[in-house]
C-alpha positions in Angstrom: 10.8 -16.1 23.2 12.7 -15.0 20.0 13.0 -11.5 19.0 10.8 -9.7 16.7 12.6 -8.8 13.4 12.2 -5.1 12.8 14.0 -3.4 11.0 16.4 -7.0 10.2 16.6 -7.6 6.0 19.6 -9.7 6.1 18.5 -13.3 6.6 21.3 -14.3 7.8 21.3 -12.3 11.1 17.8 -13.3 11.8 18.3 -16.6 11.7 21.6 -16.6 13.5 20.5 -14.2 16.3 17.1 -15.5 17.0 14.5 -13.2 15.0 10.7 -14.6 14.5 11.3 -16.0 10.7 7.9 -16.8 9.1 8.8 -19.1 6.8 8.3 -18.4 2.9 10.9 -20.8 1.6 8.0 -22.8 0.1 7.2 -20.1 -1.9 10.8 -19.7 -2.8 11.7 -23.0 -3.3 8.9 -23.2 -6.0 10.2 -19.7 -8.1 14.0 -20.7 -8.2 13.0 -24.6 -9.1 10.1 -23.2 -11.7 11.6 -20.3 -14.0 14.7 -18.1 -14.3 13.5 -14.5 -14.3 11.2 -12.7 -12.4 9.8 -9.4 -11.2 7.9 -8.7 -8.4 6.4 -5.5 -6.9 4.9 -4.4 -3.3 4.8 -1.8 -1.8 7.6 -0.5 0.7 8.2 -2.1 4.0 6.7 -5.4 2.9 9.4 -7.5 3.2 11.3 -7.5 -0.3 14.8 -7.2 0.8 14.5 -9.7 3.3 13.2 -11.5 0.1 16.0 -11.0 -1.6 18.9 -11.7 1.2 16.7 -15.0 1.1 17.5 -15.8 -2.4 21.6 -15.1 -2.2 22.0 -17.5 0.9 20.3 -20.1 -1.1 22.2 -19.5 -3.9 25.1 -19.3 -2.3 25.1 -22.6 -1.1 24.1 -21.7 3.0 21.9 -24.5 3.5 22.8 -24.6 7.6 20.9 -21.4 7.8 17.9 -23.5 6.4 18.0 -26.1 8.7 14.2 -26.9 10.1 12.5 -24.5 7.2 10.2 -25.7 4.5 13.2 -26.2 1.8 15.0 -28.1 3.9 12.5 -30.9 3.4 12.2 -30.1 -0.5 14.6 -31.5 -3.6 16.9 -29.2 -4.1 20.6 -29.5 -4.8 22.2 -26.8 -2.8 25.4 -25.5 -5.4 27.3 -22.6 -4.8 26.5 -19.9 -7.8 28.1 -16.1 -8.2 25.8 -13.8 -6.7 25.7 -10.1 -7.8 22.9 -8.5 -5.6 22.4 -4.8 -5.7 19.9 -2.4 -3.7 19.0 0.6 -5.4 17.7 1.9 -2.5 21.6 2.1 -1.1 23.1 4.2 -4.1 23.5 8.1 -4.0 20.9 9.0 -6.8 20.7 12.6 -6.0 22.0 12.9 -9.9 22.5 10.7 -12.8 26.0 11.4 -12.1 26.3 10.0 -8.7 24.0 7.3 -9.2 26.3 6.0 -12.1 29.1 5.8 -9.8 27.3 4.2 -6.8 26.4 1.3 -9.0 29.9 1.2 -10.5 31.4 1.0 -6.7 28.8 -1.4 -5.6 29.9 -3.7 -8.6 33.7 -3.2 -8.3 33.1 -4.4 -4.7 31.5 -7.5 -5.4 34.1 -8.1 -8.2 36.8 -7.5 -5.6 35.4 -10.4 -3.6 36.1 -12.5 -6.2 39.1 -11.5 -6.9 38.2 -9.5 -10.1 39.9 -6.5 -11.7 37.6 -3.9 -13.5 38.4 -1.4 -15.6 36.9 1.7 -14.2 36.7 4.1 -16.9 33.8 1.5 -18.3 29.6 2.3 -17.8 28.2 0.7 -15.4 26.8 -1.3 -18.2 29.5 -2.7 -19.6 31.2 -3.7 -16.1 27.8 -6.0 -15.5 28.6 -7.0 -18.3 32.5 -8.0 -17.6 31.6 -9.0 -14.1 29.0 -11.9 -15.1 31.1 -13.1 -18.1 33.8 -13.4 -15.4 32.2 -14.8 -12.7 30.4 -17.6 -15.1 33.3 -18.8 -15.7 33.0 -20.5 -11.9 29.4 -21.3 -12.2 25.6 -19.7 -13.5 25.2 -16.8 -11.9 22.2 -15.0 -10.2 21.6 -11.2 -10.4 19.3 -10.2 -7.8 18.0 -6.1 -7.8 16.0 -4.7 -5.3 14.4 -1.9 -5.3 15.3 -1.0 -8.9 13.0 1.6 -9.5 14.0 3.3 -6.1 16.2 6.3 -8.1 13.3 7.2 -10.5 10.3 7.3 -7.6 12.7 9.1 -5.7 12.6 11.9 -8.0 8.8 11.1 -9.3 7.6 14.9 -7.8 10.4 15.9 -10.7 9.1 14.4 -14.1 12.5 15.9 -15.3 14.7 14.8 -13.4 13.0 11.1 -13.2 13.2 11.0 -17.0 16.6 11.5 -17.0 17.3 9.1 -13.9 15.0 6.7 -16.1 17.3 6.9 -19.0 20.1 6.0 -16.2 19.2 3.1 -14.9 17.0 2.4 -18.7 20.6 2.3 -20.3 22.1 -0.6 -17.0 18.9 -2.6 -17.5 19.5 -3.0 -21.2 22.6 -5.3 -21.1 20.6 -8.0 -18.2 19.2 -9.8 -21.9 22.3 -10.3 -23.3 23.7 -12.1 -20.8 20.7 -14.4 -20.4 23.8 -17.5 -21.4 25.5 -16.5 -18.3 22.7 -16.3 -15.8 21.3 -18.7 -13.5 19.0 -16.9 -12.3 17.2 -13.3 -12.0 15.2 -11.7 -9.7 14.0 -8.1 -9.4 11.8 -6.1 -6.5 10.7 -2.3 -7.0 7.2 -1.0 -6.0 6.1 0.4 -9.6 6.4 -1.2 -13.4 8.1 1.2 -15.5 7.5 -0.1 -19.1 9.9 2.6 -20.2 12.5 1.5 -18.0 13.7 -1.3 -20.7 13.4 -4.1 -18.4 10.0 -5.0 -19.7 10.4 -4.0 -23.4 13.8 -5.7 -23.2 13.5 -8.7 -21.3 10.4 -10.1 -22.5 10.8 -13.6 -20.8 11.0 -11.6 -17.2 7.8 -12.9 -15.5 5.8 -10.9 -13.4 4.9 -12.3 -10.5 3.8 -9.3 -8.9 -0.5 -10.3 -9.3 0.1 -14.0 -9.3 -2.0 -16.3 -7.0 0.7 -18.0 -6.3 2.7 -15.3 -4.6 0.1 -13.8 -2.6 1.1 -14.7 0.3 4.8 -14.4 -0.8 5.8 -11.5 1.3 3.5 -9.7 4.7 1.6 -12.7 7.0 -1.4 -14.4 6.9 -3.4 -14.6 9.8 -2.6 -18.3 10.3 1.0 -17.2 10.1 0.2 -14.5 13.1 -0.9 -17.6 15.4 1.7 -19.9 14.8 5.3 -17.7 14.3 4.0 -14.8 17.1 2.3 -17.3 19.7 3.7 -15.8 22.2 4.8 -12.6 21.6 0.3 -12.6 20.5 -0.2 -14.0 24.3 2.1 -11.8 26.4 0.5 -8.9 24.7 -2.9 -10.3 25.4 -2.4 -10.8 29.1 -1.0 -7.0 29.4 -4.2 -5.7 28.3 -6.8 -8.4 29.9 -8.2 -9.6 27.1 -8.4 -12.8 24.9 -5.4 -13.6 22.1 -8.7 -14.2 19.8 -9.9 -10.7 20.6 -6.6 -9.0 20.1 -6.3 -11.1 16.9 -9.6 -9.7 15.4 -8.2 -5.8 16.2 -5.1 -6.6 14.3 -7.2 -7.8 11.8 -9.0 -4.4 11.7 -5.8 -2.1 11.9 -3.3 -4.1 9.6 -4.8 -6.9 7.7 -7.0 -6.8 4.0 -4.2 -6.4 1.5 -4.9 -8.6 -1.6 -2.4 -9.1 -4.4 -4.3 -11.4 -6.8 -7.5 -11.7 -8.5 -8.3 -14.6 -7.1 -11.4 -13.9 -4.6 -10.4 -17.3 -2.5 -6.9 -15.6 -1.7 -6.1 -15.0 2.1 -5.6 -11.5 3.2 -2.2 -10.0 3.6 -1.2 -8.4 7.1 0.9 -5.3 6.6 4.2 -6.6 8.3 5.8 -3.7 9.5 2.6 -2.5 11.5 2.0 -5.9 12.9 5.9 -6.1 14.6 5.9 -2.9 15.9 2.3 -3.1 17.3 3.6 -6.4 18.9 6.4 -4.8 20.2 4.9 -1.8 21.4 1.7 -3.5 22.2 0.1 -0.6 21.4 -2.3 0.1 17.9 -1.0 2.9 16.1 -0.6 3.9 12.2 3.2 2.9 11.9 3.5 1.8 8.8 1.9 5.3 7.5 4.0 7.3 9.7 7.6 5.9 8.3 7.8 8.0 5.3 3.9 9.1 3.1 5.7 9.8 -0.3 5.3 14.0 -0.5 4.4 13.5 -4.3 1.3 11.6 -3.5 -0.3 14.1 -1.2 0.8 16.8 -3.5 -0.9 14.2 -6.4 -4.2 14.0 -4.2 -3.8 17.5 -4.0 -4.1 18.3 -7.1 -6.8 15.7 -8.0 -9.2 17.2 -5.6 -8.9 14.8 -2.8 -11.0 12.1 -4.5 -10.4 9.7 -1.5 -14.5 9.0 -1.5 -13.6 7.8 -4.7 -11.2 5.3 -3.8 -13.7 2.6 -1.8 -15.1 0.6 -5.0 -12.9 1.9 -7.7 -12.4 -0.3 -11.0 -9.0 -0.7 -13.0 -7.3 -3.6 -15.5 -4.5 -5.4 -14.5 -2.7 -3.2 -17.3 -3.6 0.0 -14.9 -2.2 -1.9 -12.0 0.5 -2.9 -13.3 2.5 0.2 -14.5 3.0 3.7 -14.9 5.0 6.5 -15.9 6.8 9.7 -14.7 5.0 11.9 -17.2 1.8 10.2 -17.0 0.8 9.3 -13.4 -2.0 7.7 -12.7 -3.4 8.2 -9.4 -5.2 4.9 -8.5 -2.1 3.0 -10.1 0.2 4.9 -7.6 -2.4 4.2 -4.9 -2.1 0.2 -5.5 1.1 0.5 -5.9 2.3 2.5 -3.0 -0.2 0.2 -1.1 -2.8 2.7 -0.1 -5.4 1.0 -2.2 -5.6 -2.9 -2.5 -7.5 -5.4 -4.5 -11.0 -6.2 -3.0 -12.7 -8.3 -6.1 -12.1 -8.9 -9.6 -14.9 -9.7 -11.7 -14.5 -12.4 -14.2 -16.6 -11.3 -17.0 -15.4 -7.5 -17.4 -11.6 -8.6 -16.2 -12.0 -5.5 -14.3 -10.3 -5.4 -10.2 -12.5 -3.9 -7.8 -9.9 -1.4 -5.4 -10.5 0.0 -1.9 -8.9 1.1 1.1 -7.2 -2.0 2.7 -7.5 -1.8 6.8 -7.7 1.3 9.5 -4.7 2.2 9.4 -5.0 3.5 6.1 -8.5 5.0 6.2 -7.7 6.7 9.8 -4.0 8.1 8.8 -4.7 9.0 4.7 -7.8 10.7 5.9 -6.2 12.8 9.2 -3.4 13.3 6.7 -5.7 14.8 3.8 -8.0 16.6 6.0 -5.2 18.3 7.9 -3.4 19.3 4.3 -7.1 20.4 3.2 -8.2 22.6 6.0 -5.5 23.3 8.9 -7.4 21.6 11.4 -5.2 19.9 13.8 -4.9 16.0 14.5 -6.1 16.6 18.0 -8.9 19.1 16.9 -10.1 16.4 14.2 -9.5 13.0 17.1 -12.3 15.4 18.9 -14.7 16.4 16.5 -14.7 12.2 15.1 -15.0 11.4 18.8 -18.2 13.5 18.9 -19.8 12.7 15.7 -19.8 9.0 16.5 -21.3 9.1 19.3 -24.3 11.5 17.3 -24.8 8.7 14.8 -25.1 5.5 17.2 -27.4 7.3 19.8 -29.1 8.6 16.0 -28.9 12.0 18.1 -29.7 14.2 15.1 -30.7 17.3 16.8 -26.9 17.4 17.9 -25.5 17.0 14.3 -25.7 21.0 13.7 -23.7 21.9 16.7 -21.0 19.2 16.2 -20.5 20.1 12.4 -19.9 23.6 12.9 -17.7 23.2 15.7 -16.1 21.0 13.4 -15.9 23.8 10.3 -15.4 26.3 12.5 -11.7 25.2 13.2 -10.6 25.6 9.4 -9.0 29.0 8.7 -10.8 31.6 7.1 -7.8 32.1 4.5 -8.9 28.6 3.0 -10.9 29.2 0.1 -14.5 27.1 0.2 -16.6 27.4 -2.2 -17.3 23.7 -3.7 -20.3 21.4 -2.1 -17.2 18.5 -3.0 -14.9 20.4 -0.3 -17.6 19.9 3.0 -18.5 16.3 1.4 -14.7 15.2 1.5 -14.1 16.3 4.9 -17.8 15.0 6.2 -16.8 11.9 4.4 -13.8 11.2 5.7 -14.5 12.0 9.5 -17.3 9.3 9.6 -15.2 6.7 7.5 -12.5 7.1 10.6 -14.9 6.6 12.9 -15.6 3.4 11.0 -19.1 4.3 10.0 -20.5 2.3 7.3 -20.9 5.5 4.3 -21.1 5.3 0.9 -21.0 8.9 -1.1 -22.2 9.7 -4.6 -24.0 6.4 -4.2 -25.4 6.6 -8.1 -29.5 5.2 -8.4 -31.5 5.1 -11.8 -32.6 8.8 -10.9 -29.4 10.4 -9.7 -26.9 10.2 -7.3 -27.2 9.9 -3.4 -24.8 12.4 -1.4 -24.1 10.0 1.1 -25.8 7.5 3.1 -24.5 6.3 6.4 -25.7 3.1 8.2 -25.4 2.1 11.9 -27.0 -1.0 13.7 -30.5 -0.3 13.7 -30.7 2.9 11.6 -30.0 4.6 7.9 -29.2 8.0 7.3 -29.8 9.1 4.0 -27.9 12.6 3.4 -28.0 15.3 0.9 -25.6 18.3 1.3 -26.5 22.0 -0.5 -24.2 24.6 -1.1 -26.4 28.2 0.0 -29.6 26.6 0.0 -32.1 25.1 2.7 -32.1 21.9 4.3 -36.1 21.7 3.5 -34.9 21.5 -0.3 -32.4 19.2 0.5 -34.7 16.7 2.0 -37.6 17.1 -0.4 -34.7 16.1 -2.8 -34.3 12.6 -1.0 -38.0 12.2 -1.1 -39.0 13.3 -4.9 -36.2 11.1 -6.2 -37.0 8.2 -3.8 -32.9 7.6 -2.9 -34.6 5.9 0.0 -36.0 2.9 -1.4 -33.0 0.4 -1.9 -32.9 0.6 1.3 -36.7 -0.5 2.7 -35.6 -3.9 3.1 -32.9 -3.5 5.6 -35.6 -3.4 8.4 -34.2 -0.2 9.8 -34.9 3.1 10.8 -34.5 5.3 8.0 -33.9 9.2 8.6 -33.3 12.2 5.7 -31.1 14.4 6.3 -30.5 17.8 4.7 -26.9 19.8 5.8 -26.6 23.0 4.5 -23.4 24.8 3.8 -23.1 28.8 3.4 -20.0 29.7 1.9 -20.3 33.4 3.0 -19.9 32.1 6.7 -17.9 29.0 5.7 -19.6 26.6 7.9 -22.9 25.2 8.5 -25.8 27.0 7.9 -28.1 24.5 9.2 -29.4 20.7 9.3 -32.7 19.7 9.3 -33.8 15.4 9.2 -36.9 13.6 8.8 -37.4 10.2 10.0 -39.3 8.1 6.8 -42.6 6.5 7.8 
């Protein structure tokens, strides 16, 4: 059985010491036999530099490391070009200072292996420059980046200090055009599109590949993919636990699959990689991909927005929005996509608008623990209880119990946590029941006004309305006078009102009051 490859980004390793290789080369084959320059973004941990250690073999001339993959069987020549490949991601960019001089090292070392000279008093700049005219004298050469906007997010919780790493990296980017005679070919990863960054302004013929159809599936697995690479790696892991592969295969599905990177509404869904090898490995479900490093600056960014994670599950944006942003004007559902806590769930044709949403279970359960931890103290294990609790309140539709549940639940947060907003309890309330998996839809809006929430099991529908120091008889006659029950008459269900009070003198539930609906 080979080894499962985590952590491995140098292809050549994999191949050589037996790693699980899902083959992309089809993929690969068609961008380096199709166009010269490209960009593509994901989000971290997908799979880029792997990607990119790809692309120099090939380029290089390796083809025994490609014996029995896709391009074997494809035209393709197999010459030996000059490959400059730099990761961003391994320079010291703690200042513009050091990150100047990593990238002049990095260079001088490559040069070295060519048996280059550089003058070292020269920008990092002009030594690409020197470096490419040199080495085309040999053959085209290929510039591969990854991770090239690595310095600025580093430094994104610090719009000043990302401007000025912008203007860094802004002023290395700026020569790539100039020396389009030289190049072969050029390739770029990051997981944002900084406009400002002169890449995109400058090189107008780079292609961004980044929402193309063609490249879904360029990087993560598909679920085909799953059952033929991880066989048995899926089958050992099944056995261990008693069940079916088929049956383990639809909970993977659940915790790791539903990222989408293309409008197309055809395109297969994307398996987060990382989670899927390690929950192989550890044949155990758990939020590793979350857990390996949730940027600071986004919470802080959620933070400050409020917490609008109920806004995230049918959220609209261009493929402008998705595409790029900048240090001193953040957008929050850009960063989302682009961090990969959002994905694409639709587009729609006629308004050319993508429909966003919270990709798999891993997400919702670990974004949500994350947020409501941040937003009221309560612990992980105090929260695993209380959504433990309230599940089992909905499905037995065990309403009476609601009250003493919710108030354990608010009971936990610490009085020095100022709550005084109806949005506060809805956020929390919200995101328990959406890691439970319950199917809930807040702020749902109607031609009258807009419904709190409504929560739906098998064979019942919970309409709620929440008030802030007022009674849960209001609350329900609210339901009633506006009629936010009717869209859902035709479901054939159970239908109950329910009122939840919050008193912000007490900070916690006041009380909670239903109505089942003739």
């Amino acid at each position: 059985m080979k080894k499962l490859p985590i952590g491995i980004q140098t292809f050549s390793e994999l191949i050589r010491e037996n790693y699980v290789y899902v083959d992309k080369t089809a993929y690969i084959h068609d961008l380096i036999t199709t166009g010269k320059y490209y960009f593509l973004a994901r989000p971290r941990r997908f799979g880029k530099s792997l990607l990119v250690s790809t692309l120099a073999e090939i380029f290089a001339g390796n083809k025994e490391l490609f014996a029995g993959l896709t391009i074997d069987s494809l035209p393709y020549d197999w010459k030996k070009y000059p490959v400059i490949s730099l990761s961003f991601s391994d320079f010291d960019c703690t200042t513009s200072e050091n990150l100047n001089e990593s990238i002049k090292y990095c260079l001088r070392d490559i040069a070295s292996e060519y048996h280059i000279v550089l003058n070292e008093q020269f920008s990092p700049g002009q030594i690409l420059q020197v470096l490419t005219k040199e080495l085309a004298k040999q053959n085209s050469v290929v510039l591969l980046i990854d991770e090239y906007d690595y310095a600025i997010l580093k430094h994104i919780h610090n719009p000043d200090m990302a401007s000025e790493i912008r203007e860094t990296v802004k002023n290395f980017y700026a020569v790539i055009k100039g020396l389009d005679q030289y190049f072969k070919f050029v390739f770029l990863t990051g997981v944002s599109k900084f406009s400002k960054t002169s890449i995109f302004s400058g090189l107008n013929n780079l292609q961004d590949i980044s929402l193309s159809s063609g490249c879904n599936g360029l990087l993560g697995y598909t679920y085909n993919e799953l059952g033929i690479y991880f066989e048995q790696h899926l089958t050992a892991y099944a056995r261990s636990v008693d069940c079916r592969v088929e049956e383990l295969l639809e909970k993977i599905t659940l915790w790791y699959d539903g990222y989408r990177f293309t409008k197309e509404n055809s395109a297969l869904k994307i398996y987060n990689p990382f989670s899927v090898l390690l929950c192989l490995k550890n044949n155990d479900f758990s939020n590793y991909w979350f857990e390996t490093g949730t940027p600071t600056f986004l919470i802080n960014l959620l933070k400050l927005k409020n917490y609008p994670l109920s806004n995230f599950e049918m959220i609209k944006a261009t493929g402008e929005e998705l595409s790029q942003f900048e240090v001193d004007d953040i957008d929050l559902k850009t960063l989302m996509f682009q961090t990969g806590y959002i994905t694409i769930k639709d587009y729609n044709y006629n308004s050319g608008n993508y429909i966003l949403g919270y990709p798999n279970k891993e997400i919702m359960n670990s974004l949500g623990g994350f947020v409501v931890k941040s937003m009221s103290g309560l612990s992980r294990s105090d929260l695993n209880d209380s959504v433990t609790i309230l599940l089992d309140v909905f499905e037995r539709c065990d309403i009476n119990q609601l009250f003493s549940v919710l108030t354990r639940l608010f009971s936990e947060v610490p009085y020095t946590i100022h709550i005084g907003e109806e949005k506060y309890f809805q956020t929390i309330f919200y995101i328990v029941l959406k890691m439970i998996g319950a199917d809930i839809i807040v702020e749902k809006p109607t031609n009258i006004g807009r419904i709190d929430a409504v929560i739906q099991t098998k064979s019942t529908c919970f309409i709620v309305e929440f008030k802030i120091n007022s009674t849960a008889v209001k609350a329900i006659a609210q339901i009633e006078d506006k009629k936010y029950y009717q869209p859902y008459l035709s479901l054939g269900k159970k239908i109950v009102l329910v009122g939840i009070v919050f008193d912000t003198t007490i900070k916690n539930v006041s009380e909670v009051d239903y109505k089942e609906l003739e």
